[in-house]
PDBQT receptor file of N, H, CA, C and O in Angstrom, charges set to zero:
ATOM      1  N   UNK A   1      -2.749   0.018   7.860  1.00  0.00    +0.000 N 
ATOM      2  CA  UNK A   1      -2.793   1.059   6.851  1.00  0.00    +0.000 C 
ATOM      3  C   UNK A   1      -3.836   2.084   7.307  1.00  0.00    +0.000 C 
ATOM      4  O   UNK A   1      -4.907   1.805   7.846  1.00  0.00    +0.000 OA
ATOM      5  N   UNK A   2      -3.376   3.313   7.015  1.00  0.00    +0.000 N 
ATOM      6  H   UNK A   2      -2.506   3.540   6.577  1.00  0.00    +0.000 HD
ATOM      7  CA  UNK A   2      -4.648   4.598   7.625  1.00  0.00    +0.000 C 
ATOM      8  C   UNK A   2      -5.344   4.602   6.293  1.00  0.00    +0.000 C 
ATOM      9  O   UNK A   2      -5.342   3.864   5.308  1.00  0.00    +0.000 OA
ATOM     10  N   UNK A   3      -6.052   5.925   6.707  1.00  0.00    +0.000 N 
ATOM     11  H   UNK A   3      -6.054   6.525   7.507  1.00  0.00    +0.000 HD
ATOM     12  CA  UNK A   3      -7.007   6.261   5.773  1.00  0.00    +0.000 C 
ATOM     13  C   UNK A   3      -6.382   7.604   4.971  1.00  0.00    +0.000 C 
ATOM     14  O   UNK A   3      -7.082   8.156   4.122  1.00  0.00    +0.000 OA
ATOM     15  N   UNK A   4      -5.087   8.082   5.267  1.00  0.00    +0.000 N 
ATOM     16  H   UNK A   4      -4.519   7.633   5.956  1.00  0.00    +0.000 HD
ATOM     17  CA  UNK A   4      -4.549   8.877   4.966  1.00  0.00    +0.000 C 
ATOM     18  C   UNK A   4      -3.595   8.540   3.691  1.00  0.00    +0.000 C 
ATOM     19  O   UNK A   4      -3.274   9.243   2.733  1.00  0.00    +0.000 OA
ATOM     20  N   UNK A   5      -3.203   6.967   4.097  1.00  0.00    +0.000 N 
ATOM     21  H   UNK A   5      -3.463   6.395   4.875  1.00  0.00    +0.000 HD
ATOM     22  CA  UNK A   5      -2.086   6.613   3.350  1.00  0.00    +0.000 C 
ATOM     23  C   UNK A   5      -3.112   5.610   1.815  1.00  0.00    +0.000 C 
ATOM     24  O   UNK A   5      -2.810   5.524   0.624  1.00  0.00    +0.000 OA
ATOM     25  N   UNK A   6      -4.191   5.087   2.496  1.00  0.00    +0.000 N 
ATOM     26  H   UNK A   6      -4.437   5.156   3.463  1.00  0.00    +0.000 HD
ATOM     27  CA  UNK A   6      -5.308   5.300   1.241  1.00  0.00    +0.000 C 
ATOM     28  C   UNK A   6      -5.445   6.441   0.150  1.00  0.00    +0.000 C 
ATOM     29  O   UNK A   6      -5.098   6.187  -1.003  1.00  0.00    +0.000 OA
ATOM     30  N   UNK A   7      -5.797   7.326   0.385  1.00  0.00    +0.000 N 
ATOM     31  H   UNK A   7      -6.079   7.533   1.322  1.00  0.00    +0.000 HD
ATOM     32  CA  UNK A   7      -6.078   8.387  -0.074  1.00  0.00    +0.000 C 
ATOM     33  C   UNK A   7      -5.146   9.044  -0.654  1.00  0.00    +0.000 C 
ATOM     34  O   UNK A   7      -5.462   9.751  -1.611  1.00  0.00    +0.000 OA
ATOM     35  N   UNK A   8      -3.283   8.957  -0.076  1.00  0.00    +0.000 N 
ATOM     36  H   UNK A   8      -3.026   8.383   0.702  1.00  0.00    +0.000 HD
ATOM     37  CA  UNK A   8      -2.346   9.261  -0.640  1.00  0.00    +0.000 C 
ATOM     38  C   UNK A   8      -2.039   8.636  -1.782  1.00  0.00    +0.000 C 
ATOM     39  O   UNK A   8      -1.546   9.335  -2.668  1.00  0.00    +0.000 OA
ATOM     40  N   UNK A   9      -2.245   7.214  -2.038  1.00  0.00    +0.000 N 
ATOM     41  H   UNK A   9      -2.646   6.646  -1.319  1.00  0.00    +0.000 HD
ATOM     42  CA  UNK A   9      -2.268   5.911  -3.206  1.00  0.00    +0.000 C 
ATOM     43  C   UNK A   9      -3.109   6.630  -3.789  1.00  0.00    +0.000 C 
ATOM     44  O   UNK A   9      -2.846   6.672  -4.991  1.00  0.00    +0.000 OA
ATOM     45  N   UNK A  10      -3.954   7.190  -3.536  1.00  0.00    +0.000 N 
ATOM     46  H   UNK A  10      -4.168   7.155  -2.560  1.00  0.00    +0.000 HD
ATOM     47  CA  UNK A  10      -5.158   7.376  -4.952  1.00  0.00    +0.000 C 
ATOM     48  C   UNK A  10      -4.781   8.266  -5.727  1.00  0.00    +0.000 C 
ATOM     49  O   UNK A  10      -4.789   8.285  -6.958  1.00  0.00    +0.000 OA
ATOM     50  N   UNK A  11      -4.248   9.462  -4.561  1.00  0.00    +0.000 N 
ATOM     51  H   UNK A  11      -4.242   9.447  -3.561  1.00  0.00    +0.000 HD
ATOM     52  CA  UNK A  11      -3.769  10.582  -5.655  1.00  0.00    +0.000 C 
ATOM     53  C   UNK A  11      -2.517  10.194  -6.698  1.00  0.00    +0.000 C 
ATOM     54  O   UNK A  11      -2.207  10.849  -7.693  1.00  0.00    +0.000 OA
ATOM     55  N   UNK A  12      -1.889   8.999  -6.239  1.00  0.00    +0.000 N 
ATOM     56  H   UNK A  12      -2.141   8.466  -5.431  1.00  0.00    +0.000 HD
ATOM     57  CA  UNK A  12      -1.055   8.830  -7.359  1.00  0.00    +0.000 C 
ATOM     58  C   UNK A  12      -1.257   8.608  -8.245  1.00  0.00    +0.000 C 
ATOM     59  O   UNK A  12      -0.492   8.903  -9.163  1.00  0.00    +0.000 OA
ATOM     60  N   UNK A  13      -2.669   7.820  -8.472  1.00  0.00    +0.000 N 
ATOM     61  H   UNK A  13      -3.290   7.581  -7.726  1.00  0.00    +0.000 HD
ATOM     62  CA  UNK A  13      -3.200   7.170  -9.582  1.00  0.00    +0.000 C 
ATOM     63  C   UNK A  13      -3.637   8.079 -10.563  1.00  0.00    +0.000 C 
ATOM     64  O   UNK A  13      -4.037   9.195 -10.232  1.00  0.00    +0.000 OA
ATOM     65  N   UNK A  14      -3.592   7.639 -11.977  1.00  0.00    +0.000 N 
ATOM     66  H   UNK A  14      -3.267   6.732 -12.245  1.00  0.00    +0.000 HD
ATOM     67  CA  UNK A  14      -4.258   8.674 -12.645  1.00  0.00    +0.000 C 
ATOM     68  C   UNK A  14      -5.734   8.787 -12.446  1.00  0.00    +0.000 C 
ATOM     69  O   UNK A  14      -6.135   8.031 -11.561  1.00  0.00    +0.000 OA
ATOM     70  N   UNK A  15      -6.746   9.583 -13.070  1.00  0.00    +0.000 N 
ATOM     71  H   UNK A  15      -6.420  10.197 -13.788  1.00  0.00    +0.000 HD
ATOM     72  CA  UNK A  15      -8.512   9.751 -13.165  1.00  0.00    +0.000 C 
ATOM     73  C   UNK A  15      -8.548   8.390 -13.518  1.00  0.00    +0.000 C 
ATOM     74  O   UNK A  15      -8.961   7.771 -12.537  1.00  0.00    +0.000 OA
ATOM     75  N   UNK A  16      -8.344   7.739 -14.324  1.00  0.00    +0.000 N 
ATOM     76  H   UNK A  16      -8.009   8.241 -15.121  1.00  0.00    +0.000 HD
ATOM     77  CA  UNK A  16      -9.031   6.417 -15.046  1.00  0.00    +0.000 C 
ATOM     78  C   UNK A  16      -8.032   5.309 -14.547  1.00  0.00    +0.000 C 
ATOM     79  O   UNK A  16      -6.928   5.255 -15.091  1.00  0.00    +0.000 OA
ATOM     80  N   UNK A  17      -8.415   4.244 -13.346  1.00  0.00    +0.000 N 
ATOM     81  H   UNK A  17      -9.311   4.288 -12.904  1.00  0.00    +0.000 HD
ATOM     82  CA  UNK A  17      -7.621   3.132 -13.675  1.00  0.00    +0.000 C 
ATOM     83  C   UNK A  17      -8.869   2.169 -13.301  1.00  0.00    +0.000 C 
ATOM     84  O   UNK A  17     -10.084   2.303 -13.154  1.00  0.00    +0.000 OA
ATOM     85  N   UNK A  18      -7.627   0.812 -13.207  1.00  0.00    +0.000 N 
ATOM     86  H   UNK A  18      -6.640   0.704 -13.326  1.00  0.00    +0.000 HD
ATOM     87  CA  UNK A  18      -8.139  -0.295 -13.310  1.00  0.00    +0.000 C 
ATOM     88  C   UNK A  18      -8.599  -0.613 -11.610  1.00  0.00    +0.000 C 
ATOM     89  O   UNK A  18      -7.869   0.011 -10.839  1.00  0.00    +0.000 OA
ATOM     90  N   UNK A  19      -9.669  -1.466 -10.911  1.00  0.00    +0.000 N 
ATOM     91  H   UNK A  19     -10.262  -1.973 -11.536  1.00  0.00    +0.000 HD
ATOM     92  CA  UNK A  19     -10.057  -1.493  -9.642  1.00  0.00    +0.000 C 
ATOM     93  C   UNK A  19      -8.601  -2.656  -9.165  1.00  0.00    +0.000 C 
ATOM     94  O   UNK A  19      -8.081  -2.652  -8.049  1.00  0.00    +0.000 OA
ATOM     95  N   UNK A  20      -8.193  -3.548 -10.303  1.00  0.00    +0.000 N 
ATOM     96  H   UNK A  20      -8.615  -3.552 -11.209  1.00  0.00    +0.000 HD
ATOM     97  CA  UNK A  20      -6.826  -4.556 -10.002  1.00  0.00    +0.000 C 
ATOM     98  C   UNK A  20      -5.873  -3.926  -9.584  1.00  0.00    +0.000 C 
ATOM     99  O   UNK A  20      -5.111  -4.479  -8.791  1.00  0.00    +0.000 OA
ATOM    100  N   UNK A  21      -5.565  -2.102 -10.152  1.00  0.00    +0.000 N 
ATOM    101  H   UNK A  21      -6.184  -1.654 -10.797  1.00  0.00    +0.000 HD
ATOM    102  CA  UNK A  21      -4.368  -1.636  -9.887  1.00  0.00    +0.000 C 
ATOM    103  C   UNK A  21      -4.783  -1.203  -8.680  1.00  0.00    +0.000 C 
ATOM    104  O   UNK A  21      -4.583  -2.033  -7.792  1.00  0.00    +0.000 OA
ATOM    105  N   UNK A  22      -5.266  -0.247  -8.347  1.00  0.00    +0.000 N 
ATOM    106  H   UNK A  22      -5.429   0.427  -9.068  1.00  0.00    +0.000 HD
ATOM    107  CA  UNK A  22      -6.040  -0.034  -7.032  1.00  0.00    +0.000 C 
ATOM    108  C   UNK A  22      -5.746  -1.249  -6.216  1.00  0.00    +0.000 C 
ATOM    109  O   UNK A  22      -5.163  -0.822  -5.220  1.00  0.00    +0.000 OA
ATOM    110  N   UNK A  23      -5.864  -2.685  -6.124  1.00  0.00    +0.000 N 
ATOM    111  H   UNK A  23      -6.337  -3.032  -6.933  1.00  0.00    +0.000 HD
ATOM    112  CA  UNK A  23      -5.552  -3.668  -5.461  1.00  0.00    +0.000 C 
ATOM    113  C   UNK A  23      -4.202  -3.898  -4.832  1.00  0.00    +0.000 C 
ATOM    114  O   UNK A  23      -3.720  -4.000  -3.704  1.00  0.00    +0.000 OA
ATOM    115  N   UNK A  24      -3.727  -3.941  -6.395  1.00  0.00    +0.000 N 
ATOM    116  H   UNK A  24      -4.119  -3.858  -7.311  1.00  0.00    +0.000 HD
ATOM    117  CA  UNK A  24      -2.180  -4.500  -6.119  1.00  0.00    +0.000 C 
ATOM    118  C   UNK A  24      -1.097  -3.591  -5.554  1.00  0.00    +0.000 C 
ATOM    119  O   UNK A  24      -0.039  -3.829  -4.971  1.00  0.00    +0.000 OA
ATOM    120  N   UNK A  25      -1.729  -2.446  -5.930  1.00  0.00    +0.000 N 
ATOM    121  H   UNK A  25      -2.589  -2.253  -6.403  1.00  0.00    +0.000 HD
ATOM    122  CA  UNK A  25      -0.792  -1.165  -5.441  1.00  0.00    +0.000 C 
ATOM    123  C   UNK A  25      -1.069  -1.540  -3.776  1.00  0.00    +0.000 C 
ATOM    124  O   UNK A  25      -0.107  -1.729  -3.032  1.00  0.00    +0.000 OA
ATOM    125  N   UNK A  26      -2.416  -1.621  -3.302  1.00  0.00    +0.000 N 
ATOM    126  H   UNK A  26      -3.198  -1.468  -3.907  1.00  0.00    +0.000 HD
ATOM    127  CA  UNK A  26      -2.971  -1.298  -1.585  1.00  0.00    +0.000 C 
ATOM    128  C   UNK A  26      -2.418  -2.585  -1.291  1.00  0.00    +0.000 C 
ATOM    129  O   UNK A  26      -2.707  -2.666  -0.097  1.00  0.00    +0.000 OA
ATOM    130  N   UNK A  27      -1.953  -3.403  -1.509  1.00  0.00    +0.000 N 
ATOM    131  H   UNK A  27      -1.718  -3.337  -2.479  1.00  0.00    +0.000 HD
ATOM    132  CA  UNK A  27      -1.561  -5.127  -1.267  1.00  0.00    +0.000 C 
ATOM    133  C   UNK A  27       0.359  -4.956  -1.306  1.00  0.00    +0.000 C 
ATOM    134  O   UNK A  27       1.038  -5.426  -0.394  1.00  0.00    +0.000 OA
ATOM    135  N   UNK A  28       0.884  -4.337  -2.316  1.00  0.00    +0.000 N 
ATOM    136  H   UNK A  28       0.333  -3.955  -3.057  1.00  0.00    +0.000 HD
ATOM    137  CA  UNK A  28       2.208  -4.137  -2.088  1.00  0.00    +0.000 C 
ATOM    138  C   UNK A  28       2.597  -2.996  -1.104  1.00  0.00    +0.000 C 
ATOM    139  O   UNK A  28       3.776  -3.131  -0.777  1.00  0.00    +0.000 OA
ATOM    140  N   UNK A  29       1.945  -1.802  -0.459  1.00  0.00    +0.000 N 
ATOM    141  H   UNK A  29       0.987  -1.691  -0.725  1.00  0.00    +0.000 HD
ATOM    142  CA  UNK A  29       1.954  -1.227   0.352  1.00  0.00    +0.000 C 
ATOM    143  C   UNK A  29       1.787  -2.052   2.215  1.00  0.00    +0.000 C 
ATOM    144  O   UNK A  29       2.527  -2.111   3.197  1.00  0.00    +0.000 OA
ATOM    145  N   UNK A  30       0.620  -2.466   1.931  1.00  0.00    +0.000 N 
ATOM    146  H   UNK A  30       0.019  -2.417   1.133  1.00  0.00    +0.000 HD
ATOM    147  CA  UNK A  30       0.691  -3.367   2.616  1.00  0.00    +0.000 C 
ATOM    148  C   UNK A  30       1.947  -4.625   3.093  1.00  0.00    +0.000 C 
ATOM    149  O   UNK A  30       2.283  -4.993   4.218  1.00  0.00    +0.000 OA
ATOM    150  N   UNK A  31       2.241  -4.889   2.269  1.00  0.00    +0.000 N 
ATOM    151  H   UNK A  31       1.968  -4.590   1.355  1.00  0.00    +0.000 HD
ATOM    152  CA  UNK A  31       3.008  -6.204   2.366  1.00  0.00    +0.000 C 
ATOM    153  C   UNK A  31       4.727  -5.566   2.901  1.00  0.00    +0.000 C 
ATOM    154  O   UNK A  31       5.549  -6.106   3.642  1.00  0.00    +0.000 OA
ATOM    155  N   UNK A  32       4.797  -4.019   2.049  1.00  0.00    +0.000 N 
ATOM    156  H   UNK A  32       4.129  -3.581   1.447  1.00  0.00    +0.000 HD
ATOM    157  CA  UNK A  32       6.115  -3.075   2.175  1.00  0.00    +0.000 C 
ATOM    158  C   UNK A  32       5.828  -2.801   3.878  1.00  0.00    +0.000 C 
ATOM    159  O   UNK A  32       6.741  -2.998   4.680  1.00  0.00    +0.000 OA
ATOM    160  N   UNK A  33       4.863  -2.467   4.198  1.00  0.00    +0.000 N 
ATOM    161  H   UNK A  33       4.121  -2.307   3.546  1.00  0.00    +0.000 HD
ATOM    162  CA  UNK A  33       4.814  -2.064   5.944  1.00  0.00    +0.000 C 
ATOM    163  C   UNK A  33       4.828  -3.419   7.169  1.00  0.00    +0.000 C 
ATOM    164  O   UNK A  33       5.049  -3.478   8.379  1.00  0.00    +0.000 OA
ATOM    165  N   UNK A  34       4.457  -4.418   6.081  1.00  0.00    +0.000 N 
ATOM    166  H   UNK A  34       4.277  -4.369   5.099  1.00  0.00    +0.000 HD
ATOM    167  CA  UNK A  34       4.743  -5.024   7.076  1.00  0.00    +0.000 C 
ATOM    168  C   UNK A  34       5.815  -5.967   7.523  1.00  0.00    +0.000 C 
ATOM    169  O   UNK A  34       5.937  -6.596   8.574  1.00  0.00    +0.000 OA
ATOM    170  N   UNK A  35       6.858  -5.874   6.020  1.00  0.00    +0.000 N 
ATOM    171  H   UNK A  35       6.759  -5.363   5.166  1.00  0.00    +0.000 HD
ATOM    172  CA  UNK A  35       8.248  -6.562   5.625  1.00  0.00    +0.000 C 
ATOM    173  C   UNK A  35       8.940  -5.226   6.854  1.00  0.00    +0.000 C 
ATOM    174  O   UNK A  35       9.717  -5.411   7.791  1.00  0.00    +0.000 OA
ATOM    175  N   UNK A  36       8.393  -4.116   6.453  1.00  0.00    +0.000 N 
ATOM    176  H   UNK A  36       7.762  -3.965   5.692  1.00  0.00    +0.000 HD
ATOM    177  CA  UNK A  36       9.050  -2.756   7.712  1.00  0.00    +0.000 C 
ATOM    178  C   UNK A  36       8.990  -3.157   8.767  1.00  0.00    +0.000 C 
ATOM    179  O   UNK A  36       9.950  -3.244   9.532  1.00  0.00    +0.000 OA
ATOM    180  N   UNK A  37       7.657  -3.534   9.048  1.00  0.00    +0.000 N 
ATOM    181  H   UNK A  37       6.877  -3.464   8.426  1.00  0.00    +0.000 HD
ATOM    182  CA  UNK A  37       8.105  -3.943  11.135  1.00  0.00    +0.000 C 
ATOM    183  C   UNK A  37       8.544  -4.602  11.557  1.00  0.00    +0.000 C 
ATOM    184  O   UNK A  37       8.903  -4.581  12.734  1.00  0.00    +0.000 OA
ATOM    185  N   UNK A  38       8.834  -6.189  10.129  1.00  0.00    +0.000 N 
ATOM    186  H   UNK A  38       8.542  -6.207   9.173  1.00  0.00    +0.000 HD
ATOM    187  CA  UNK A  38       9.514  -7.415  10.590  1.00  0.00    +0.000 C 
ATOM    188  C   UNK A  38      11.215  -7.025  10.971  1.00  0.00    +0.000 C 
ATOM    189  O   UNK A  38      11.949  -7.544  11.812  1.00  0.00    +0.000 OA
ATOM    190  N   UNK A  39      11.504  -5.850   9.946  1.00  0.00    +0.000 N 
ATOM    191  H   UNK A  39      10.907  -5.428   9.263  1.00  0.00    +0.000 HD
ATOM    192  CA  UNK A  39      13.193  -5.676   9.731  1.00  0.00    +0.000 C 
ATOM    193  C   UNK A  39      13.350  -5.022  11.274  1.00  0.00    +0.000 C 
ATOM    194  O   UNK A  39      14.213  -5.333  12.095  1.00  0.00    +0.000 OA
ATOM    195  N   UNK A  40      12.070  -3.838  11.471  1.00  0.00    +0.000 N 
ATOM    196  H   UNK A  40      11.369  -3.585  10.803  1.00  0.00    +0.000 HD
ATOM    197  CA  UNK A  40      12.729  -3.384  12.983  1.00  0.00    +0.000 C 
ATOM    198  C   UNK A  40      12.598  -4.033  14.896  1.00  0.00    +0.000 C 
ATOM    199  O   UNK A  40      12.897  -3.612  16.013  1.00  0.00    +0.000 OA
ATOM    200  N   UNK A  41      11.901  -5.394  14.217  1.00  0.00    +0.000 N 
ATOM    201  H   UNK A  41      11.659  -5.737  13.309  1.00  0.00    +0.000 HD
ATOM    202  CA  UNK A  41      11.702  -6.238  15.184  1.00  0.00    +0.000 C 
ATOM    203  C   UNK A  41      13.018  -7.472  14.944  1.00  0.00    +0.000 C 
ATOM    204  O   UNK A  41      13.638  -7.964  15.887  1.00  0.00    +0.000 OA
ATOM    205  N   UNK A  42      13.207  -7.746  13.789  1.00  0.00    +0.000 N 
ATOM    206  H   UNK A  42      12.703  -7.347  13.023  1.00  0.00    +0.000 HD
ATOM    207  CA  UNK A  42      14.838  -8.712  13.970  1.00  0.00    +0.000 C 
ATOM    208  C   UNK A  42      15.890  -7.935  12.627  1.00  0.00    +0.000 C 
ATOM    209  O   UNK A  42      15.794  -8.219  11.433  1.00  0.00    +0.000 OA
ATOM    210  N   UNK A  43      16.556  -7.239  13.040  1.00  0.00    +0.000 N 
ATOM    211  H   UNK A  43      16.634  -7.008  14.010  1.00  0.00    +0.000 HD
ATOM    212  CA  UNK A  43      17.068  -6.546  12.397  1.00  0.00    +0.000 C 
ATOM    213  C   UNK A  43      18.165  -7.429  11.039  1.00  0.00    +0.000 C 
ATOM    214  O   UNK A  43      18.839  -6.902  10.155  1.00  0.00    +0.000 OA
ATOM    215  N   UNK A  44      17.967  -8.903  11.360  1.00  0.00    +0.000 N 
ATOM    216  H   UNK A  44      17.420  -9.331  12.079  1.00  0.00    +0.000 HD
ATOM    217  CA  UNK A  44      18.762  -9.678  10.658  1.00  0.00    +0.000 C 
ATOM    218  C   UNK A  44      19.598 -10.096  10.399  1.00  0.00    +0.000 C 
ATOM    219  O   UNK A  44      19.482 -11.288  10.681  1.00  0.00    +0.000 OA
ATOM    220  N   UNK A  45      20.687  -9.881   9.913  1.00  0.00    +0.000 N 
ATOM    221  H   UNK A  45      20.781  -8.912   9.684  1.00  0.00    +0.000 HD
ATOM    222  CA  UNK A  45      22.809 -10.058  10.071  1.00  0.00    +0.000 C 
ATOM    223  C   UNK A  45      23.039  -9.042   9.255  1.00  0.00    +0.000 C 
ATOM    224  O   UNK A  45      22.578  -8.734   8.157  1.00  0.00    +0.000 OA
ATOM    225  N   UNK A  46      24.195  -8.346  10.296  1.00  0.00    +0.000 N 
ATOM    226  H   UNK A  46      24.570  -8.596  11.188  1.00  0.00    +0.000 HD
ATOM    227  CA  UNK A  46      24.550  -7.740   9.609  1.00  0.00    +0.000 C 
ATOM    228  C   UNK A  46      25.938  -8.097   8.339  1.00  0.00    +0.000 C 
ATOM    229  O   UNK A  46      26.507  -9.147   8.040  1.00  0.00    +0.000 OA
ATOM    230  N   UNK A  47      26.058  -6.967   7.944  1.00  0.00    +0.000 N 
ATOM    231  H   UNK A  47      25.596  -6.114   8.186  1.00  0.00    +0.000 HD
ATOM    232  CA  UNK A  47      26.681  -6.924   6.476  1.00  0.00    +0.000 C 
ATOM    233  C   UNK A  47      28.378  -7.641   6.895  1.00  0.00    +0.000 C 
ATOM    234  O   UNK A  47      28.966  -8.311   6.046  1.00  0.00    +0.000 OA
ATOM    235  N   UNK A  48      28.964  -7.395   8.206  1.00  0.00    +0.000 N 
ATOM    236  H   UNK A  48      28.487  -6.851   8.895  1.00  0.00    +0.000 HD
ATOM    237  CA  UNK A  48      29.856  -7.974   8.470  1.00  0.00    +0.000 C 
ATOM    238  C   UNK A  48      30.061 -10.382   8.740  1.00  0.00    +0.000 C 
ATOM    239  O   UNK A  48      30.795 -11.357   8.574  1.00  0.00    +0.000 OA
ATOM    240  N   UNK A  49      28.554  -9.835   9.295  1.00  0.00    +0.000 N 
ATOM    241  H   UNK A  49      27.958  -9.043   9.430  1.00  0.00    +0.000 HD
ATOM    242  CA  UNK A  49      28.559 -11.391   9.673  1.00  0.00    +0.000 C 
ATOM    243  C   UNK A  49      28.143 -12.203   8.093  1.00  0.00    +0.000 C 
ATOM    244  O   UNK A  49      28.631 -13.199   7.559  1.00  0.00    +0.000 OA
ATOM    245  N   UNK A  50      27.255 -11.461   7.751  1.00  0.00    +0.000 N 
ATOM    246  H   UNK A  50      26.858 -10.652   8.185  1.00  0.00    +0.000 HD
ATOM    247  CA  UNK A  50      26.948 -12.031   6.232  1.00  0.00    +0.000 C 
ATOM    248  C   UNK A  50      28.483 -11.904   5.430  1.00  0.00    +0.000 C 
ATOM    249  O   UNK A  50      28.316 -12.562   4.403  1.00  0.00    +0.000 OA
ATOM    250  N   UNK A  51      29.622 -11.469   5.423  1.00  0.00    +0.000 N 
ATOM    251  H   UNK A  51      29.757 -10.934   6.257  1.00  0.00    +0.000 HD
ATOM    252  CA  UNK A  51      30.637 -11.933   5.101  1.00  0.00    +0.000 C 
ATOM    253  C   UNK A  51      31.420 -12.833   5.535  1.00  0.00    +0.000 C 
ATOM    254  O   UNK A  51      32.145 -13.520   4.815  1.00  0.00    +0.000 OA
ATOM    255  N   UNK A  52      31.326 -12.917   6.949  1.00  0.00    +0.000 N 
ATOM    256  H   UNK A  52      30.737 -12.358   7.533  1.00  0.00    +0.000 HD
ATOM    257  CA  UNK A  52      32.027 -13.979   7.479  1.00  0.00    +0.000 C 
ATOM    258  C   UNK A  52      31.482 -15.099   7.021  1.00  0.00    +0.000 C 
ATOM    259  O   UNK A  52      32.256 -15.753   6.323  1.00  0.00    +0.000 OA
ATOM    260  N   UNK A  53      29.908 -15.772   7.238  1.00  0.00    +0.000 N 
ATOM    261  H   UNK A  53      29.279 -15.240   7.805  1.00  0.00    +0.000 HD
ATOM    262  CA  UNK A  53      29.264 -16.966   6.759  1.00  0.00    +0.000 C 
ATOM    263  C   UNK A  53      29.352 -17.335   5.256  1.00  0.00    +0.000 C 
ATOM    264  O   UNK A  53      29.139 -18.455   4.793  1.00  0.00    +0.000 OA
ATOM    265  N   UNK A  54      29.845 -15.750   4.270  1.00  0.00    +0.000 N 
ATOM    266  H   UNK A  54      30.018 -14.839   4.646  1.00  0.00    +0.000 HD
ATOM    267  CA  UNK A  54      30.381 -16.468   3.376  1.00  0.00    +0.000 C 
ATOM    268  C   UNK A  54      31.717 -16.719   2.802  1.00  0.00    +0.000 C 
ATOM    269  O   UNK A  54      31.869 -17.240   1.697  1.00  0.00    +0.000 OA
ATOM    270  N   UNK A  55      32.318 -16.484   3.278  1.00  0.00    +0.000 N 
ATOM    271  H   UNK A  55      32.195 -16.061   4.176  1.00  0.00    +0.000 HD
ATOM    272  CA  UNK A  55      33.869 -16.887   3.389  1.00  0.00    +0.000 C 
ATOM    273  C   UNK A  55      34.467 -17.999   4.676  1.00  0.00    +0.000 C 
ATOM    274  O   UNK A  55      35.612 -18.381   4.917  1.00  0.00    +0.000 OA
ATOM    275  N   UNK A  56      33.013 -18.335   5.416  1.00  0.00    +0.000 N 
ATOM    276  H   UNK A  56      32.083 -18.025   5.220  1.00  0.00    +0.000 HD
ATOM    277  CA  UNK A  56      33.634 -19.335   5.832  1.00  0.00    +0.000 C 
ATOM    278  C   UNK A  56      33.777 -21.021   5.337  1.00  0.00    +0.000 C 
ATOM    279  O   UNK A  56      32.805 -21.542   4.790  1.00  0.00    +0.000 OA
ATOM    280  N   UNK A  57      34.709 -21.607   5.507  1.00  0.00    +0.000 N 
ATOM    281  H   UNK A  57      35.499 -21.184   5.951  1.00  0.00    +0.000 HD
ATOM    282  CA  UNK A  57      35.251 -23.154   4.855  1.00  0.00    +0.000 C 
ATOM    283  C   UNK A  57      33.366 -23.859   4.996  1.00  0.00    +0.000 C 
ATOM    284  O   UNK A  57      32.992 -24.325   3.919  1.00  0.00    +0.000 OA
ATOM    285  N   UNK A  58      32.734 -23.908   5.675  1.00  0.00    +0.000 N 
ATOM    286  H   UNK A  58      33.038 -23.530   6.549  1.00  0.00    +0.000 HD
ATOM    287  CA  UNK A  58      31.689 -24.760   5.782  1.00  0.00    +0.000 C 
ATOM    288  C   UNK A  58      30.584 -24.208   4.231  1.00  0.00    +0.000 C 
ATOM    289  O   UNK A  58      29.848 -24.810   3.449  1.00  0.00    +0.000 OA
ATOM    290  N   UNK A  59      30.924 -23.082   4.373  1.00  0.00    +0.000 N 
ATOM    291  H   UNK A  59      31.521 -22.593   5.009  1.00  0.00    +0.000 HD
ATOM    292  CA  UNK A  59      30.157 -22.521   2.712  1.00  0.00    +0.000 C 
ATOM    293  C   UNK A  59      30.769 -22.654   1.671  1.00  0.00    +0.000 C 
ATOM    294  O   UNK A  59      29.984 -22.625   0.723  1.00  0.00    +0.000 OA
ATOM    295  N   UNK A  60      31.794 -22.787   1.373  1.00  0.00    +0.000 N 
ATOM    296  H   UNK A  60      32.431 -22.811   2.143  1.00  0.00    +0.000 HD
ATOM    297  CA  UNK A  60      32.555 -22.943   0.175  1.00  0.00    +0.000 C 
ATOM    298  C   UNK A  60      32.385 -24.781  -0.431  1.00  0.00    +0.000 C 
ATOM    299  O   UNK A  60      32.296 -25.328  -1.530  1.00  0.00    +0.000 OA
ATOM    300  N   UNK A  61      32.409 -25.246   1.065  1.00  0.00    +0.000 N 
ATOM    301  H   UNK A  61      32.481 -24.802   1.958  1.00  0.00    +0.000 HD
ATOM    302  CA  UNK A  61      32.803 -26.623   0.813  1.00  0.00    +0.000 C 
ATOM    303  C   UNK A  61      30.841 -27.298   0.354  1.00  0.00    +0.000 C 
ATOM    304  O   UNK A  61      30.701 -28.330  -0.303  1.00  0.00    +0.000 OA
ATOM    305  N   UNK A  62      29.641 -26.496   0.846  1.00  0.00    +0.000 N 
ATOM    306  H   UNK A  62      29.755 -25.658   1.380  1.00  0.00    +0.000 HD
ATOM    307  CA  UNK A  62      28.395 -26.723   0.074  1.00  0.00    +0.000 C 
ATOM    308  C   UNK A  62      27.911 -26.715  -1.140  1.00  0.00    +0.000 C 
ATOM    309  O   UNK A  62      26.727 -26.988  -1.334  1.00  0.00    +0.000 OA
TER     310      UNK A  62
């Protein structure tokens, strides 16, 4: 996280909050960038194969 994208969170915030929201906001940002690099390092199945695995006989029959 920069110091840019700090500072961008703050301005969202209103004048008066809580130091928890301040937390949880910098903690789900966090957690959003780094769920981001996991997706562009294994991009996962795609939308075709995720249909096949579920229409195939070995899933139906679980």
């Amino acid at each position: 996280m920069t110091k840019a994208q700090v500072i961008d969170l703050l301005d969202t915030l209103p004048d008066q909050f809580e130091l928890e929201e301040l937390f949880e906001r910098l903690l789900f940002v966090q957690q959003l960038q780094e769920r981001l690099a996991e997706s562009e390092k294994d991009p996962g199945v795609s939308l075709e194969e995720a249909r096949q695995r579920l229409n195939s006989p070995k899933q139906r029959a679980a």
